[in-house]
N, C-alpha and C positions, 0 to 999 in steps of 0.2 A: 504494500500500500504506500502511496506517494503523500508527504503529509507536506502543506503546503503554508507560508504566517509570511506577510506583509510589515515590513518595519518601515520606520518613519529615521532619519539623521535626526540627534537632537543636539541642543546648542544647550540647554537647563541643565547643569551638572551641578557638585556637591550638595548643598541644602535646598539649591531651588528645584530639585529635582522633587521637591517636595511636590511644586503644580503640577509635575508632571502629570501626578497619580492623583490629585485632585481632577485632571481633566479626562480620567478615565484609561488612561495610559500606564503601561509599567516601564522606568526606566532600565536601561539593559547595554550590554556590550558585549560586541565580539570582537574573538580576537583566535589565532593561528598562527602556527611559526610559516614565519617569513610574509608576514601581512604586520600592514599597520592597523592596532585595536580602534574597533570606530564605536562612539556613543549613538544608539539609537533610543527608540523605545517602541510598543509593540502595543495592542487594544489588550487591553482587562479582558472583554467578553471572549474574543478569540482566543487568545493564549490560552485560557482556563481550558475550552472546550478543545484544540488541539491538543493539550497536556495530556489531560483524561484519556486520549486513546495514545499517542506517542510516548510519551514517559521522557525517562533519560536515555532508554536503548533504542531508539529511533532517527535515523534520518530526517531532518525536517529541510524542505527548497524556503528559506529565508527569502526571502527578496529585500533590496533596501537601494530603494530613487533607481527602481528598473533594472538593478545589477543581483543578479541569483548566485546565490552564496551556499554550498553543502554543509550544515550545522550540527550540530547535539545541543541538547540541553548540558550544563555543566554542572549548571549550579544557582538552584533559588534561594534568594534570603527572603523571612516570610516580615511581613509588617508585625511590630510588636503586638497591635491589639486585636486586629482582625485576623492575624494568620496567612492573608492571603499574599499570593507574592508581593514582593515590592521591589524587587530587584532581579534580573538575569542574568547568568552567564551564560552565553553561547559560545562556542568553542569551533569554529570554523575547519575540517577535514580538507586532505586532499584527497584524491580517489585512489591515486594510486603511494602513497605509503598506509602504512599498517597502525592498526590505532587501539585503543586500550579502552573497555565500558564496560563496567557493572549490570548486570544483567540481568533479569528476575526470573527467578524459576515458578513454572506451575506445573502443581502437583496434580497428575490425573490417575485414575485407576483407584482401587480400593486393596488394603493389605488382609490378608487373609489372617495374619496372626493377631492384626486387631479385630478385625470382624468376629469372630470365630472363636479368637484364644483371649480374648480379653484380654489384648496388650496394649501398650499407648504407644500411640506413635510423636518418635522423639527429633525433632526439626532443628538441626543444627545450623542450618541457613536458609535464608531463604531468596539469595542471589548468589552468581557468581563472576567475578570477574575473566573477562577472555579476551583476546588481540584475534586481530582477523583487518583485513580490509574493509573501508566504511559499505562499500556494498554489500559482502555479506556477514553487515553487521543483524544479528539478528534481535525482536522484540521480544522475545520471551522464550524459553529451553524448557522442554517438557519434560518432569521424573514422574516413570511409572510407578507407581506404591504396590502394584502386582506383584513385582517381585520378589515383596516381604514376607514368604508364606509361615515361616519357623524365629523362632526369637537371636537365630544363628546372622539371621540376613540383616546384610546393611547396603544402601545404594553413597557409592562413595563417586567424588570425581570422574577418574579413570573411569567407572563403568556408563557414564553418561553420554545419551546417544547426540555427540555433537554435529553442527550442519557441516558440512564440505567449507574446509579454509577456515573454518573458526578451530583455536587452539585454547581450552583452559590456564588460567596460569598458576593454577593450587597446582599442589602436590597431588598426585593422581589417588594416593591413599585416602585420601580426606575424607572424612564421614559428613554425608550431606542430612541423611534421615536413616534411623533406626527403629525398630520395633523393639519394645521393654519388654520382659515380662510381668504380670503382674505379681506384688509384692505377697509373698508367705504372712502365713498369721505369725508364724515368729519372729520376719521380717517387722511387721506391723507392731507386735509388742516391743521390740526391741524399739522401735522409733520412739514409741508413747514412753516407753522409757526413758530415752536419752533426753525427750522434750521437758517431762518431768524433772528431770538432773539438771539440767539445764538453767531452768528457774529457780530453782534450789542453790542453784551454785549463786545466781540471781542477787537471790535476797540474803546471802551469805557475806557475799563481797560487799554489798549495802551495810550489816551488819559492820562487820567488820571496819569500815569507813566510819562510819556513827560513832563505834567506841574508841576506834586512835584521834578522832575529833575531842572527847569528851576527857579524856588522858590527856592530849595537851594545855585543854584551857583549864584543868586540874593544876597541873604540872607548872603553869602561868601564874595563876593565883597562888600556888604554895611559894614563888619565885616573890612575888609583890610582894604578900604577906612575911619574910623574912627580911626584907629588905629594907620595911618599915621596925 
């Protein structure tokens, strides 16, 4: 899918970048090696609804005064009160060197050890970063959860079905999602135990703090009183 956002050149920088986003605008910049970084700025309504399907693992055709630019998102700073952006980085590619993005995985399929064996399933990520050329940069990497049928299985890097010319850049061992099993009743006592000890120890250390307070200002007073 081709994702396409219209900027504007802007001349409002530092504080007055403030009207920018009173006039419904979000201030922004891109920039790419071997380009000079240009201030633009981009519509509030657009940006939002390009986002929601593009993300940051997307190609977007920039346009900016009729010149089409190939971008990523980099990096939003959000307004302190509303949250919503208030700042851009777009990050300008060439097509043909190799480039580096964070990536989101989705999880599809269902794991048979959780369905079945009552195990949880344990999400160690939930993106990954990969280099590959901006064409086949991809939008999302799918992990089957099928594969998890026994509490033995784990889907790591390595075993991830990636697209042609995209390369991970973890360690191929890397645990992405696991299936747990679930916890023994002696497991289970043993926790409510340590919880209990725990609190215990708690209001121990409390104690103990209480009476080396009550020992010094003892210890203070018998100092006064001999002194007079």
């Amino acid at each position: 899918m081709i994702y396409t956002l219209a900027a504007q050149t802007r001349t409002e920088t530092g504080r007055r970048s403030k009207n920018v986003f009173e006039k419904g605008m979000i201030p922004a910049v891109v920039y790419g090696r071997g380009t000079e970084p240009q201030t633009i700025q981009v519509n509030q309504a657009e940006f939002r609804k390009l986002f929601r399907q593009a993300g940051m693992s997307s190609l977007i055709d920039l346009t900016i005064g009729g010149v089409m630019v190939k971008a990523v998102v980099k990096e939003i700073q959000p307004h302190l009160v509303s949250l919503e952006p208030a700042h851009i980085d777009f990050h300008q590619v060439r097509m043909d060197e190799e480039m580096t993005a964070e990536i989101p995985l989705k999880f599809i399929g269902e794991s048979k050890a959780v369905k079945e064996m009552a195990g949880t399933l344990v999400k160690n990520q939930d993106s990954i970063e990969v280099a590959c050329l901006p064409a086949n940069l991809p939008h999302e990497i799918e992990v089957d959860l099928s594969v998890l049928v026994d509490f033995n299985a784990s889907i790591t890097i390595g075993s991830l079905k990636l697209p042609a010319g995209v390369t991970a850049t973890h360690a191929a061992d890397e645990v992405i999602v696991t299936a747990a099993a679930p916890l023994t009743e002696d497991e289970l006592k043993a926790l409510e135990a340590t919880a209990v000890g725990d609190v215990t120890t708690i209001k121990t250390e409390a104690e103990e703090k209480k009476e080396a307070e009550a020992a010094k200002k003892a210890e203070e007073e018998a100092a006064a009183a001999k002194a007079k």
